[in-house]
N, CA, C and O of each residue as an XYZ file, in Angstrom:
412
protein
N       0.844     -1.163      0.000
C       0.000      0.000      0.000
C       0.900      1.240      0.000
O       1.940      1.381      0.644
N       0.374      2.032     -0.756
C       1.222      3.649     -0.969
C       0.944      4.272      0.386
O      -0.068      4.004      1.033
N       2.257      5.448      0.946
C       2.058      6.003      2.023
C       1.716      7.149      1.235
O       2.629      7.463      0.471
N       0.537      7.991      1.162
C       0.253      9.361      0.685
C       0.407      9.854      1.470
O      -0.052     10.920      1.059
N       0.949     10.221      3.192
C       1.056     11.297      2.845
C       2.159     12.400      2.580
O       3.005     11.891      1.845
N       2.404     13.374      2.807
C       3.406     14.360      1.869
C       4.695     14.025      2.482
O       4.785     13.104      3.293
N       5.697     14.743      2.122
C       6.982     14.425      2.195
C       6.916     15.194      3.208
O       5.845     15.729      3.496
N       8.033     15.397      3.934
C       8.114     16.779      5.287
C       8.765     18.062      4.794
O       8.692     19.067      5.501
N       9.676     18.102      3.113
C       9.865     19.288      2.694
C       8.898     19.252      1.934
O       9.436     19.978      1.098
N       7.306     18.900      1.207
C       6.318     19.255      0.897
C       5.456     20.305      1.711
O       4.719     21.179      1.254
N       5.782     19.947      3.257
C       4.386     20.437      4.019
C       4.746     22.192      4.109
O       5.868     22.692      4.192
N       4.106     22.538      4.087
C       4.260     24.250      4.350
C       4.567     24.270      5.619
O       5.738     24.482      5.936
N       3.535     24.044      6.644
C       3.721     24.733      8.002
C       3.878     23.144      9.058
O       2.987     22.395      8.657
N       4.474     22.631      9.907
C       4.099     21.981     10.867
C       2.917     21.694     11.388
O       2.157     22.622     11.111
N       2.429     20.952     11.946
C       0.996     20.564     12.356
C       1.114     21.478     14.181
O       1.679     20.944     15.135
N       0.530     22.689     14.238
C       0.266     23.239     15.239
C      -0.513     22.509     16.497
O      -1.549     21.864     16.338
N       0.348     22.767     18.190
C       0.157     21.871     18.526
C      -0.879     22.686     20.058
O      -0.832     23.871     20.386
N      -1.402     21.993     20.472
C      -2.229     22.955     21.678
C      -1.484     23.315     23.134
O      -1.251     22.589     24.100
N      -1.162     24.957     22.861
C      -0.292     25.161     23.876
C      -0.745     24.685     25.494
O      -1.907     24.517     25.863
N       0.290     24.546     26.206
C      -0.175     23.793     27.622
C      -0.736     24.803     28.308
O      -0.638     25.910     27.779
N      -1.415     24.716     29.558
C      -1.603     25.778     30.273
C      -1.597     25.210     31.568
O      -2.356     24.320     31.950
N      -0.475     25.907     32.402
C       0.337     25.491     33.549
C      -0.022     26.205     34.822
O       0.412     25.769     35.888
N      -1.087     27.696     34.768
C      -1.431     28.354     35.314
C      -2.745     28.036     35.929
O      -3.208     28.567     36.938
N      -3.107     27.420     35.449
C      -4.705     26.705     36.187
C      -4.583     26.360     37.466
O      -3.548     25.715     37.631
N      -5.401     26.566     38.765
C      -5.460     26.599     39.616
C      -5.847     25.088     39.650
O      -6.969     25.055     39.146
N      -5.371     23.461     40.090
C      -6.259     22.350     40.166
C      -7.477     22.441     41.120
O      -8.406     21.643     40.997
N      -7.481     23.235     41.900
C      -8.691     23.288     42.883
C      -9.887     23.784     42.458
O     -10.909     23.503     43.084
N      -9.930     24.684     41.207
C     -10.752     25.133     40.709
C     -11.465     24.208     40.002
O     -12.689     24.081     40.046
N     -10.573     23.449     39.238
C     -11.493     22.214     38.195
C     -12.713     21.507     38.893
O     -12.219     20.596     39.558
N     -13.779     21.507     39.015
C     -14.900     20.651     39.682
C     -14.836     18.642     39.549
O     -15.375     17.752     40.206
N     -13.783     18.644     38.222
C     -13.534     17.531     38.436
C     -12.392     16.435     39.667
O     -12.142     15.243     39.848
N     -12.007     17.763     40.241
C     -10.703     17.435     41.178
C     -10.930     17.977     42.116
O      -9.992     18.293     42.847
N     -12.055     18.249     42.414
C     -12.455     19.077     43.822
C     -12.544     18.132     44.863
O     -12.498     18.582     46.008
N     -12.681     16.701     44.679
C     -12.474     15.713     45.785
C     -11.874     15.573     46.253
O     -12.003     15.033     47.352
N     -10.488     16.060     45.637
C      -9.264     15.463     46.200
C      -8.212     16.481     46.957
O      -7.022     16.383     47.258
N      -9.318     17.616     47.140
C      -9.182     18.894     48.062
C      -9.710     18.680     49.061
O     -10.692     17.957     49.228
N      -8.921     19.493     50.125
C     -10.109     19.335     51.564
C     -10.492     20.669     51.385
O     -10.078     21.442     50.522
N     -11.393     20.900     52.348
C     -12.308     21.938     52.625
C     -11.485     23.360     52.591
O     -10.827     23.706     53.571
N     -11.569     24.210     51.331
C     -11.215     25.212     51.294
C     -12.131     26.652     51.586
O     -12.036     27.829     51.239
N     -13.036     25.870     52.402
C     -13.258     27.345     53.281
C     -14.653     27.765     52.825
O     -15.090     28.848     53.214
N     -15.465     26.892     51.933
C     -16.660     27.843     51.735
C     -17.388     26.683     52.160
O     -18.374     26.626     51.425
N     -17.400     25.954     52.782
C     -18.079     24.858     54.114
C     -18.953     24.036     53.077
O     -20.127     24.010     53.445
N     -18.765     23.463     52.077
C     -19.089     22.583     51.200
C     -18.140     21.497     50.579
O     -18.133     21.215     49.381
N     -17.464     21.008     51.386
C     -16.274     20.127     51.100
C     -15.597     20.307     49.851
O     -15.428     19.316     49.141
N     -15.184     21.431     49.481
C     -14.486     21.699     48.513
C     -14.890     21.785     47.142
O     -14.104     21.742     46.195
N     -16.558     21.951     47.025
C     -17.212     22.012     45.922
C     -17.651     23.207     45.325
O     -18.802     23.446     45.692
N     -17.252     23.969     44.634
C     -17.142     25.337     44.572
C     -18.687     25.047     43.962
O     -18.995     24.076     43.270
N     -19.727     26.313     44.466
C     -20.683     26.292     43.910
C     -22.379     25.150     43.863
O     -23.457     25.282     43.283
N     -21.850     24.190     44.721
C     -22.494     22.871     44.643
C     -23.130     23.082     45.494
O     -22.831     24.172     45.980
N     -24.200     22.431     46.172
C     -25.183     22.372     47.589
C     -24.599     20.997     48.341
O     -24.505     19.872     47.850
N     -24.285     21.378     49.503
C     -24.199     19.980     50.061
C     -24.993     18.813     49.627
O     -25.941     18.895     48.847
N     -24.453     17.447     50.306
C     -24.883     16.387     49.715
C     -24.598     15.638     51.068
O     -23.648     15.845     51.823
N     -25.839     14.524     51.254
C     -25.178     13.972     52.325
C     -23.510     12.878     52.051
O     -23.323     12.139     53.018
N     -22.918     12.804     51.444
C     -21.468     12.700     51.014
C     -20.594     13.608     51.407
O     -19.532     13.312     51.953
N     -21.191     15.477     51.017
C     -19.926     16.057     51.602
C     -19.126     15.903     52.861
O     -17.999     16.379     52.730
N     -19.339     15.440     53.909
C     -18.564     15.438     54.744
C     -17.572     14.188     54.848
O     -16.616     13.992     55.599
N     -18.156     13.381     53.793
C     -17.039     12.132     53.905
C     -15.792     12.909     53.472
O     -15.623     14.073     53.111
N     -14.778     11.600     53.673
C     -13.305     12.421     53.156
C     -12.992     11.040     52.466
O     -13.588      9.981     52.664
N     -11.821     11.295     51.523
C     -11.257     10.100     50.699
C     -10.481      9.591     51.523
O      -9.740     10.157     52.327
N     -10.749      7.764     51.206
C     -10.021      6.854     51.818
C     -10.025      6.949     53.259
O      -9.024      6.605     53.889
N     -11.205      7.445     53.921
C     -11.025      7.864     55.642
C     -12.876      7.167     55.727
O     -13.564      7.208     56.747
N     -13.131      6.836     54.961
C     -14.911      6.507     55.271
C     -14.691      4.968     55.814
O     -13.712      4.242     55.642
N     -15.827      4.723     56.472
C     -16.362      3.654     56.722
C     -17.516      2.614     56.532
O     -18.538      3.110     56.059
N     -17.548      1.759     56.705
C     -18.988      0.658     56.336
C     -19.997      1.432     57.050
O     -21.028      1.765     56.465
N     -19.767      1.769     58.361
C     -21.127      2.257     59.226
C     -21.187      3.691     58.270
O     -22.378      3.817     57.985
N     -20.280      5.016     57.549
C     -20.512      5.895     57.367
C     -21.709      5.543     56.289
O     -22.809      6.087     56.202
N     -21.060      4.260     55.338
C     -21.787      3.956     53.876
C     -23.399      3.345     53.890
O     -24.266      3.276     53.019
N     -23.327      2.836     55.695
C     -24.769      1.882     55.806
C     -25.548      3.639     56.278
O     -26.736      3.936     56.156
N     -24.803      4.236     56.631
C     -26.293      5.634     57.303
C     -26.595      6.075     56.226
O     -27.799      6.160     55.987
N     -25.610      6.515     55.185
C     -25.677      7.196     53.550
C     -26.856      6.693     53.152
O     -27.932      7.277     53.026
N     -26.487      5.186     52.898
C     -27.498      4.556     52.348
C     -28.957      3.784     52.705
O     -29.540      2.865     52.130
N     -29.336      4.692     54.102
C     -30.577      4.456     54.998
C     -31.290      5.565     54.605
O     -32.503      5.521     54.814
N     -30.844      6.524     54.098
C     -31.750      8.133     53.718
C     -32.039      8.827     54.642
O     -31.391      8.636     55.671
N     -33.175      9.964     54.656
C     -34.097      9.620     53.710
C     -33.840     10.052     52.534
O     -34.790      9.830     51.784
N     -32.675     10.755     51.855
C     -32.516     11.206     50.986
C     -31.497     10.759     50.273
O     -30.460     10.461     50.866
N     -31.591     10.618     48.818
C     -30.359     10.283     48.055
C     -29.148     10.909     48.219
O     -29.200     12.013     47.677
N     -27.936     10.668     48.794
C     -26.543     10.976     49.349
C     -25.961     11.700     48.024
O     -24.937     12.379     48.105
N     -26.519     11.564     47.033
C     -25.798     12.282     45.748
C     -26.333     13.489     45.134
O     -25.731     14.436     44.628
N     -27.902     13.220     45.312
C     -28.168     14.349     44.485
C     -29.406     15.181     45.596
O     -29.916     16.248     45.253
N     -29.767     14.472     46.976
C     -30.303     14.986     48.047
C     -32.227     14.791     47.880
O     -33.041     15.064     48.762
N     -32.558     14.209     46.379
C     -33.760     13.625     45.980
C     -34.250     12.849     47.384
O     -33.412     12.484     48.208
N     -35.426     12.671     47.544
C     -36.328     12.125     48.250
C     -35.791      9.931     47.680
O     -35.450      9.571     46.553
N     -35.965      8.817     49.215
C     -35.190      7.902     48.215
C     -36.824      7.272     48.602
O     -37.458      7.626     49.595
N     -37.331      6.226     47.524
C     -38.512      6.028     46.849
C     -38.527      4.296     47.941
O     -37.747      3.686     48.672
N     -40.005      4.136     47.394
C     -39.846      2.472     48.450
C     -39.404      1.703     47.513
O     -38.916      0.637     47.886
N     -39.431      1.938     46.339
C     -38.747      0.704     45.471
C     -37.466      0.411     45.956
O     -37.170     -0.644     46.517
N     -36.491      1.615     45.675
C     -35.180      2.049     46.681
C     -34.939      0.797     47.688
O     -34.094     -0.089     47.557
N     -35.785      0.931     48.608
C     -35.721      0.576     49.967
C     -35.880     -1.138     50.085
O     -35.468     -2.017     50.842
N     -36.560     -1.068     49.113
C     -36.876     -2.815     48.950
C     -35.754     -3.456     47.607
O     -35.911     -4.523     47.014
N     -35.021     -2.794     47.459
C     -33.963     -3.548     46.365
C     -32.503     -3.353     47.390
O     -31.436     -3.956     47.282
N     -32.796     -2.565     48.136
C     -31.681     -2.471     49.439
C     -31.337     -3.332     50.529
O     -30.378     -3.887     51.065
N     -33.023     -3.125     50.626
C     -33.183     -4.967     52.064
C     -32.955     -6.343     51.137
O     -32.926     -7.389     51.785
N     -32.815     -6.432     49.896
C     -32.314     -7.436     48.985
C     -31.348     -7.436     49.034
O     -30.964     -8.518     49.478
N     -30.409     -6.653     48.775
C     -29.049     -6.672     48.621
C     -28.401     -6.949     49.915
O     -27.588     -7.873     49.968
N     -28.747     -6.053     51.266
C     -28.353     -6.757     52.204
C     -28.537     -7.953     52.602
O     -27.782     -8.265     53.522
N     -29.374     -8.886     52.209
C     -29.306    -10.068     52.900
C     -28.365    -10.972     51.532
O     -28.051    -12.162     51.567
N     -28.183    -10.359     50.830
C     -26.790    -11.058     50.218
C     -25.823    -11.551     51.135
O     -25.748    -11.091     52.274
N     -25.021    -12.522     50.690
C     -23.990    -12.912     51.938
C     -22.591    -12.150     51.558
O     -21.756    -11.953     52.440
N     -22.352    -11.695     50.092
C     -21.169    -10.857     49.403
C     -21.393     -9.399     50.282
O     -20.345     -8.756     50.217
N     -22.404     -8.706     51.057
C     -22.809     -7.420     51.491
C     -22.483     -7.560     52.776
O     -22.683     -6.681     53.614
N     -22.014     -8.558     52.991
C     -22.338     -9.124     54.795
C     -20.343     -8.668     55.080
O     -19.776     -8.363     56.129
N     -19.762     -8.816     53.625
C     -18.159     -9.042     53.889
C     -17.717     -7.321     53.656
O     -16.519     -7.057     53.558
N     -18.457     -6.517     53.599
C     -18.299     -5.288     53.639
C     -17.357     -4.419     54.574
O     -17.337     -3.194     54.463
């Protein structure tokens, strides 16, 4: 098979490349805000966000008992929604799993 494409004294200009930007604050990104502690506006480091019952966990410092209250409600720990009886009855399922028991 032929390689088309151009020679490198064919090409006019270099293929322009996307300058870095080194000045970005990481705390600002909302995607890395977890891995901040609490910088002061009493929302675990979520610039802009409403608490959640989650914010006060911290990474790698939680526990089974923190994860069994999370997940007793009454409210969804993520987005603070009301949690439904369907919820509640696919939960008491899962706990009597014996894989939930090794938690």
């Amino acid at each position: 098979m032929a390689d088309r494409r151009p020679e490198p004294e064919e090409r006019e200009m270099p293929r322009a490349k996307r300058p870095r930007v080194d000045d970005r604050d990481p705390a600002s990104n909302p995607y890395l805000a977890h891995m901040y502690e609490n910088n002061g506006n009493g929302n675990g480091g979520y610039n802009g966000v409403a608490r959640t019952g989650l914010s006060d966990f911290k990474r790698h410092e939680t526990t089974a008992a923190q994860a069994h209250t999370a997940e007793d409600g009454p409210n969804n720990p993520f987005n603070n929604t009301p949690l439904s009886k369907q919820y509640f009855n696919i939960l008491k399922t899962r706990r009597d799993l014996p894989v939930h028991k090794q938690r």
